[in-house]
N, C-alpha and C positions, 0 to 999 in steps of 0.2 A: 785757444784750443787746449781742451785736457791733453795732457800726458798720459802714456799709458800706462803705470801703475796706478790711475784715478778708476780704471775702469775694474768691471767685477771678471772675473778671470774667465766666466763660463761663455762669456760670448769672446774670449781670444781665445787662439792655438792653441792645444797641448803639445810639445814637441816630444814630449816622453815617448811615446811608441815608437821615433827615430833615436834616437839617446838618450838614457839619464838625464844628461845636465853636459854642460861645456866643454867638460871635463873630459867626459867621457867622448866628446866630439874631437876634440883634439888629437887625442890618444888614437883614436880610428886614424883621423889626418896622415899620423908621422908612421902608422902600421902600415896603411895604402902607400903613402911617398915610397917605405922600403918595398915593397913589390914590385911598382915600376921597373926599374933596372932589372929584375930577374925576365921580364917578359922579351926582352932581346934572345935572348936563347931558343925563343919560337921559330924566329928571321929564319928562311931558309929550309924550313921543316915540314909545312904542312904537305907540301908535295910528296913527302919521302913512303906514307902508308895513310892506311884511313883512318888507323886506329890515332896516329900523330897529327893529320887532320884535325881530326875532333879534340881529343887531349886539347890542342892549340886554340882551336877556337873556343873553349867553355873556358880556358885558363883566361883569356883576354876577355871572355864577356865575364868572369866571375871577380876579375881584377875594374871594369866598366860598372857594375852593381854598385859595388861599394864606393868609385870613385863619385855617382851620380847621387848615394845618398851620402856621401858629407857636404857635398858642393848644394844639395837643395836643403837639406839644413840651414846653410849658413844664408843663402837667398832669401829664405822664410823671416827668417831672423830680421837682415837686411829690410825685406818689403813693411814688416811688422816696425822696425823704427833705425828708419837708417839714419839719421842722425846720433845715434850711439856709435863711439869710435870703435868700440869693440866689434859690433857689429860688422861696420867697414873693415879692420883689422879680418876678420872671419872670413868677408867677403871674397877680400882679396886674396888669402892663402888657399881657400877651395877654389879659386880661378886658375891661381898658377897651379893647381895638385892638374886641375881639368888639362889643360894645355901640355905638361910633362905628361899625361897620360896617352894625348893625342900626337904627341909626337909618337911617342915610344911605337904605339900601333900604327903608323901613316904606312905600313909595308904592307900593311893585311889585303885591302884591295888588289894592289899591283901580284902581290905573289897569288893569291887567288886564279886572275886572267893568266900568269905565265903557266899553272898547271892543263897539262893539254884535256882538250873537253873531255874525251873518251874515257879517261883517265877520274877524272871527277865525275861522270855517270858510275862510272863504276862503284867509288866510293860511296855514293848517296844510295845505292842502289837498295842495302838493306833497311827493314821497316823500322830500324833503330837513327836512322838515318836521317827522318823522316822532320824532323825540325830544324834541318841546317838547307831542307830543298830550296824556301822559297829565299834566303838569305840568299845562299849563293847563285839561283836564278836569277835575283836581281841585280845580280853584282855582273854576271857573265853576258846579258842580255848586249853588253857593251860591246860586245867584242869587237862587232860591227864597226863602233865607232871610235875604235881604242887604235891608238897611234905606235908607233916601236917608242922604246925607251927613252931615247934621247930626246923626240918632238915632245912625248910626255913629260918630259923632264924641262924642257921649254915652257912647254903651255905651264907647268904646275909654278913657273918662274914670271910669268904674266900674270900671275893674281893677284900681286898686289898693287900693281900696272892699273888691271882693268878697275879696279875701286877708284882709280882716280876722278871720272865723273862724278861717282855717287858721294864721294868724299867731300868735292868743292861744293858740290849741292847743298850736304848737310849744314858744312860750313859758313857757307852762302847765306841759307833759309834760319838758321840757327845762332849764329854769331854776328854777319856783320849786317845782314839787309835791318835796317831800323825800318819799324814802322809808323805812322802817324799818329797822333791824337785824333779820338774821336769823340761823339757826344752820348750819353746815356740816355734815359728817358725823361731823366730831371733838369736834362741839358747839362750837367758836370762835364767836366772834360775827363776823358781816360784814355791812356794809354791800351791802343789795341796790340792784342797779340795774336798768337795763332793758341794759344793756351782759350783767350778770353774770347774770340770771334765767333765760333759756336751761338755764346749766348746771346751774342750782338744779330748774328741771324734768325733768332728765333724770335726780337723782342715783341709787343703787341704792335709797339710807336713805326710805322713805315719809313718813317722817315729816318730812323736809328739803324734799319735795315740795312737803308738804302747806302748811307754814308759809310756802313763799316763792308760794305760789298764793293765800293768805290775804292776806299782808302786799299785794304787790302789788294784787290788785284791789279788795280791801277799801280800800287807801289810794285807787282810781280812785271807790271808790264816795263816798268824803267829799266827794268836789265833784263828785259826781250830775248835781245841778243845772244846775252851771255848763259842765260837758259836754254835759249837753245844750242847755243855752242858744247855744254855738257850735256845733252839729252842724244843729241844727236852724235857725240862720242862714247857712248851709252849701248846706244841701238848698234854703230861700228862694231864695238865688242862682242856686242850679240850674235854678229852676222859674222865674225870674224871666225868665232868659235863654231860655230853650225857650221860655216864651209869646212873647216880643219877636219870636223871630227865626220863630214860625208851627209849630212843631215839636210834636206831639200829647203827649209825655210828657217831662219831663228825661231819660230812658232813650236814647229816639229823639236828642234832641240829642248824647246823647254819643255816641251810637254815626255820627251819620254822619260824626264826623270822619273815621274810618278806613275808611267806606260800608259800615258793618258792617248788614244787616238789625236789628230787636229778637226778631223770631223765631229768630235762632241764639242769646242771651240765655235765651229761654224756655226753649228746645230742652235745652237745656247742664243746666237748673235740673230739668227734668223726669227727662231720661235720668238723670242719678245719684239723682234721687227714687227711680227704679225698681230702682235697685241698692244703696239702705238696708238692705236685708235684708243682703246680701253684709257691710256695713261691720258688720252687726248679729254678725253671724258673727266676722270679725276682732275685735271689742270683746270678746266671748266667750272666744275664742283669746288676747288680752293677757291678760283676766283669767285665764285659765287658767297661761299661761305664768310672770306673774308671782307667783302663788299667792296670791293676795288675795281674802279674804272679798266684797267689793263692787269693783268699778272706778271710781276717782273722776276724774272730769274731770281733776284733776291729777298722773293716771297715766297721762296720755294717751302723754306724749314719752320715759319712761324707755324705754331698750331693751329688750324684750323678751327679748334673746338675751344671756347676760352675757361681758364682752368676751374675746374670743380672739386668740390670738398672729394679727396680720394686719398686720404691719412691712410696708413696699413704700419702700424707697430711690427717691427721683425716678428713678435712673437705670435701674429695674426698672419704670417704670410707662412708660417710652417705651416698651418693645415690650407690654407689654400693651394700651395704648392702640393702638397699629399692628394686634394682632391681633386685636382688638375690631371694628376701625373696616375691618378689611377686605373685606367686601359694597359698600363703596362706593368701591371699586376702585383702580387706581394710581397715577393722579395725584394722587386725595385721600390718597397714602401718602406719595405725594413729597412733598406740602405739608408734611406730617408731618414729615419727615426734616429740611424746611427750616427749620418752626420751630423744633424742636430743639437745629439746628446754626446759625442764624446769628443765636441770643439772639433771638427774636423772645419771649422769657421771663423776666423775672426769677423767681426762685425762690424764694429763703427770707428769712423775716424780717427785716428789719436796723434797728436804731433810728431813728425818724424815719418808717419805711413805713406808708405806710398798710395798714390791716386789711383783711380781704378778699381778694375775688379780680374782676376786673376782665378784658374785652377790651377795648380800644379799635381800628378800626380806619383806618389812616392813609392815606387816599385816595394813589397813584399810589405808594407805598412798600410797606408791608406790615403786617398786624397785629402789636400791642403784647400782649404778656399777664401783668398781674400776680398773682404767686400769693404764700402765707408759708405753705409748704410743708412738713408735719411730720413725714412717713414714713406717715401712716396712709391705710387704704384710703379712708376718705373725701374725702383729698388727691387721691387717684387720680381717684376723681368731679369731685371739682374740676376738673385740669387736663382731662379729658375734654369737660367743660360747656363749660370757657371757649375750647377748642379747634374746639369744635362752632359758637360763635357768630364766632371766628377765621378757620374756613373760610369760614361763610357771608359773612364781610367782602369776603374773597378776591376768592371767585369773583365775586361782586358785583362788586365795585371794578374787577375784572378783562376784564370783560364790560360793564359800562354806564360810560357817559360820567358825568362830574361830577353833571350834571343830574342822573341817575335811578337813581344807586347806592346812595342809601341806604334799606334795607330798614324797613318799619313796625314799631312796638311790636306786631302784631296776631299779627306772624310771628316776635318777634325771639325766644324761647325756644325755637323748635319745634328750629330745629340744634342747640342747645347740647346739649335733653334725649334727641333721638335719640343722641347719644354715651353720654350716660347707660345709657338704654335697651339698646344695644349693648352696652355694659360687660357689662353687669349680665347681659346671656344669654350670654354669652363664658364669665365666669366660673361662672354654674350649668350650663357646659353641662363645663366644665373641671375645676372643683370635686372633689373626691370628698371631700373632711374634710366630715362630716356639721356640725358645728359650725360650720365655716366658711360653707358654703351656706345654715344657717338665718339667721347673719348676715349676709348679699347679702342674702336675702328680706327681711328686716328691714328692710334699708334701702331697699327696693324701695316695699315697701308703706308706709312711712312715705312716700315719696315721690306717694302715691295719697294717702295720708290728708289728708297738710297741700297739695299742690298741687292737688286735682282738689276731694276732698269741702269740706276747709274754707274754700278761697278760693270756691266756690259756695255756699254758706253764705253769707258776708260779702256774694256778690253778690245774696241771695236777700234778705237783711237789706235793704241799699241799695235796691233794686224795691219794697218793704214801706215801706220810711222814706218816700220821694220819691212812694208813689202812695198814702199816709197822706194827708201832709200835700195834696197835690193833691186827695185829694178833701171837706176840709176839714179835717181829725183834729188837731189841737195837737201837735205834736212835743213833748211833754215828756217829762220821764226817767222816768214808769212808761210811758206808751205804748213810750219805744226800750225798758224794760229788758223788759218783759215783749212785743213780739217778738222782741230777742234770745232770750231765755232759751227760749220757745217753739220756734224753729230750731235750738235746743244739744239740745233733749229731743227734736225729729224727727231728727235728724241723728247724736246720738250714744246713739239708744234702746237701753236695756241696761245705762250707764253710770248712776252717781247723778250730779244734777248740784246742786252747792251753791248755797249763792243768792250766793253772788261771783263766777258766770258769767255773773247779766246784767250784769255791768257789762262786763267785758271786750270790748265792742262801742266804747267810750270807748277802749280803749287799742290802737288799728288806726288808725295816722296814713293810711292808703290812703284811707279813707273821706271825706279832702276833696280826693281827686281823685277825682271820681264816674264810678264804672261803668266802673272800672279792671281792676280785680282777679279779675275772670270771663277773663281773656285768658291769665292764668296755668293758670289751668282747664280754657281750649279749645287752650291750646299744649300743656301737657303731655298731653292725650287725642290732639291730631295727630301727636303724635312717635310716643307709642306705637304709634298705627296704621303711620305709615310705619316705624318700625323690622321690628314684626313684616311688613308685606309687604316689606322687603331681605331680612332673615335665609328665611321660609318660601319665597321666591320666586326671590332673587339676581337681581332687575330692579331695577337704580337707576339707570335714565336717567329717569326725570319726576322723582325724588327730586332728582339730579345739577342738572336741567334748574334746578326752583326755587332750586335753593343761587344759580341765577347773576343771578334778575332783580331782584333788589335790590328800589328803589322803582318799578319800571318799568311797575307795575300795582298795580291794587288786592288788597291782600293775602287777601280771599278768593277770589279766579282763582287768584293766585300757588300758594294749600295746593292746587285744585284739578288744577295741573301738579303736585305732587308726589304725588297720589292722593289730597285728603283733600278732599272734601264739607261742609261744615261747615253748608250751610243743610238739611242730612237728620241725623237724631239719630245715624245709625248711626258716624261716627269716634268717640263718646265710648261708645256703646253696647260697639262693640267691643273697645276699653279697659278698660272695665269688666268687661268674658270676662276678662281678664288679669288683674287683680285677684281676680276672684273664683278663677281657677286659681291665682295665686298663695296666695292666705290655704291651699286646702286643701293645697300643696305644703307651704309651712312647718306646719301643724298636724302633717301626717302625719311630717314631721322630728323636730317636737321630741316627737314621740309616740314615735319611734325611740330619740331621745336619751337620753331618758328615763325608759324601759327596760330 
């Protein structure tokens, strides 16, 4: 693997529009450390006037700006080739700056809630005011659930307590569980991992499928037990805190962080119930395609379409992406042009890179996007995704002040997958190689299977687990494995499913971040819907509008300025039309093909 000074500079980073040079990073470094300790002098104050209020809060967001850009500097850095000690060196002193910074402020919340409401409408009340509303609404929204001092001072002393599941898990899945040897397609022997299993599920050979879908869950299934003994002290925690803080289910607690109702939760779980028939249909259609007597679980991810000439050089995929993404008109083109041309990209691999693909974006400069870039059309997806979450940084950063630019987890996939989504009717509308467009389909609806159907699944699991145990039931490991296994057979009816798919619920590290993983589900049904009203319609000014308000509201108003509903079934409903016209588009293809 080259090194990165092998490569030509115009396809890495420029960091210059963050700092000169190191140097000058540094020097920032040790200017922020000394401000730190001055921000104590806030403690105590914000309550005193409005005018001390605000003072206090722009001094801690204006001391936050600058702690965010040397710490993402040095990450850039870091992602771009962590194997340089300096780098690491970098790493590590913008982590510790991060951490003395978040100490320093851990008051801000709590003194916030001690000042009395009446008292804080009063302050907000003027239209100069006006950008510290929805901050402090969503800091106050707690009240509700906010404890006196000492219990909060409790609970805040249980958090390192409650990581103890997710901890031995990591450790578990990551350090000690060894996995087996398996066989390749040339029959070699290799070492599976969870790094290397991915490709082992995709291969052509069935039988390479089969043995690393074995190997793996069958090795998760030997410590059953002990997975369920930490998932099930997991979900405890969950239940523990929603009682504390007055909150009717662990579900309801997780969701109000982002003021998500649990009825769009429901919602979400019901609409794709209604369209199992449809997925029952495509499960039909792999088996067909792939020419297999049964369809086994661990035929899920191979492609169905076998691979075709579909080379795309990075420098071929800029103007496809431009011609894709043009419904959303010309300044979102220019942005394009920008990132392109002033490295706001690294590109291809280089020893030391992190893996992956990555946006980061760098408040008053401009977004960062790392890719390892290999000519294929799913590259092309890539840089599209990450360019989708790129603009959304933009226009955000661009439009709202420090305070309210950073946009929620609730909304963060919806730009990335409307690029996707774009892409993807660009090229079937441009297409004519019959082979080529089954493979777009392919990737389409793989894009439904695992984003939409199986991450609601997993969220259908966690609602099951959490309101088990709440209503007395033992979380033990036949209770998880036999409702997983139960939601693999409603979910992938038509399929066989082995009995090493109930354990596969143990091997989903999401599940000790509760009631996460439905977000993925309701983003990519959002995108859909907004993509298809740009392309049917050519109206992206609510689309446009949402790309700009970052955190500046709660992010179910935010999808509703881009036209998506999400407390009515109909944005995932309607997505689901799409899938189900897609599965018959591809049938009727490879019926062509085939022919």
């Amino acid at each position: 693997m080259k090194a990165r000074n092998e490569f030509d500079p115009k396809y890495q980073w420029d960091f210059t529009p963050i700092y000169p040079n190191d140097e000058a990073w540094e020097a920032e470094l040790n200017a922020v450390m000394a401000e730190i300790p001055k921000l104590a002098a806030i403690e105590g104050t914000l309550g005193n006037s409005r005018e001390a209020f605000r003072s206090g809060i722009n001094a801690m967001m204006a001391v936050m700006e600058r702690v965010e850009r040397v710490y993402e500097y040095a990450s850039l850095h870091r992602a771009a080739d962590g194997g340089d000690p300096k780098h690491q060196e970098m790493d590590g002193k913008a982590t510790n700056l991060y951490v003395q910074f978040s100490m320093a402020v851990s008051f801000l919340e709590p003194e916030i809630l001690e000042i009395p409401e009446e008292t804080l409408k009063e302050f907000l009340a003027p239209e100069e005011m006006k950008t510290y509303r929805h901050f402090v609404d969503d800091i106050t929204r707690s009240r509700a659930h906010s404890l006196d001092k000492a219990r909060e001072q409790m609970l805040a002393r249980l958090g390192d307590v409650s990581q103890a599941p997710s901890d031995a898990y990591e450790m578990l899945t990551n350090v000690d569980l060894v996995l087996p040897k398996v066989h390749d397609e040339n029959g070699n022997e290799v070492q599976l991992s969870s790094g290397n299993f991915g490709m082992f599920r995709e291969s052509p050979v069935c039988a390479v499928r089969e043995e690393a879908f074995k190997a793996m869950f069958g090795t998760y299934g030997k410590f059953n037990n002990t997975f369920a003994a930490m998932y099930a002290g997991n979900v405890k925690m969950d239940t523990f805190y929603s009682d504390v803080r007055g909150h009717k289910s662990a579900c309801e607690a997780a969701l109000f962080g982002t003021n998500v109702p649990v009825s769009v939760y429901d919602s979400l779980i019901e609409a794709v119930h209604e369209s199992l028939p449809t997925m029952r249909a495509y499960l039909a259609l792999r088996k067909k395609a792939l020419k297999l007597e049964k369809l086994d679980m661990f035929d899920l991810y191979c492609p169905m379409v076998a691979d075709v000439d579909f080379k795309i050089p990075f420098e071929d995929s800029k103007a496809l992406i431009k011609a894709a993404t043009l419904p959303l008109g010309e300044e979102y083109q220019k942005l394009l042009d920008r990132a392109f041309s002033e490295r706001w990209m690294d590109v291809y691999e280089n020893k030391g890179k992190r893996s992956g693909a990555f946006s980061m974006g760098v408040f008053g400069v401009h977004p960062y996007v790392l890719l390892n870039y290999t000519d294929t059309l799913d590259d092309v997806f890539t840089v599209a995704h990450e360019l989708g979450h790129s603009m959304h940084s933009y226009f955000s950063d661009t439009t709202q002040d420090y305070l309210n630019h950073d946009y929620r987890i609730f909304v963060a996939e919806v730009a990335s997958t409307v690029n996707e989504v774009l892409l993807t009717k660009y090229l079937l509308k441009t297409e004519t190689d019959k082979a080529r467009r089954a493979y777009i389909l392919n990737h389409f609806l793989e894009g439904f299977r695992t984003t939409v159907f199986r991450q609601t699944l997993f969220a259908e699991f966690e609602r099951k687990a959490h309101d088990l145990y709440q209503a007395g039931t033992p979380l033990t490991a036949q209770v998880l494995n036999e409702t997983y296994r139960s939601l693999c057979e409603l979910y992938y009816a038509g399929a066989d499913v082995p009995e090493e798919i109930q354990y596969e619920w143990s091997y989903i590290p999401h599940f000790y971040t509760a009631f996460y993983v439905y977000q993925y589900a309701t983003g990519f049904s959002s995108a859909v819907s907004i993509a298809n009203h740009l392309v049917e319609t050519g109206d992206n000014a609510g689309y446009l509008k949402f790309l700009t308000l970052g955190g500046s509201d709660y992010a179910m108003n935010e999808l509703k300025v881009g036209g998506v509903d999400l407390t009515t079934p109909e944005p995932v409903k309607a997505a689901m039309q799409v899938f189900a016209e897609s599965v018959k588009e591809l049938s009727d293809l490879l019926d062509e093909l085939n022919n």
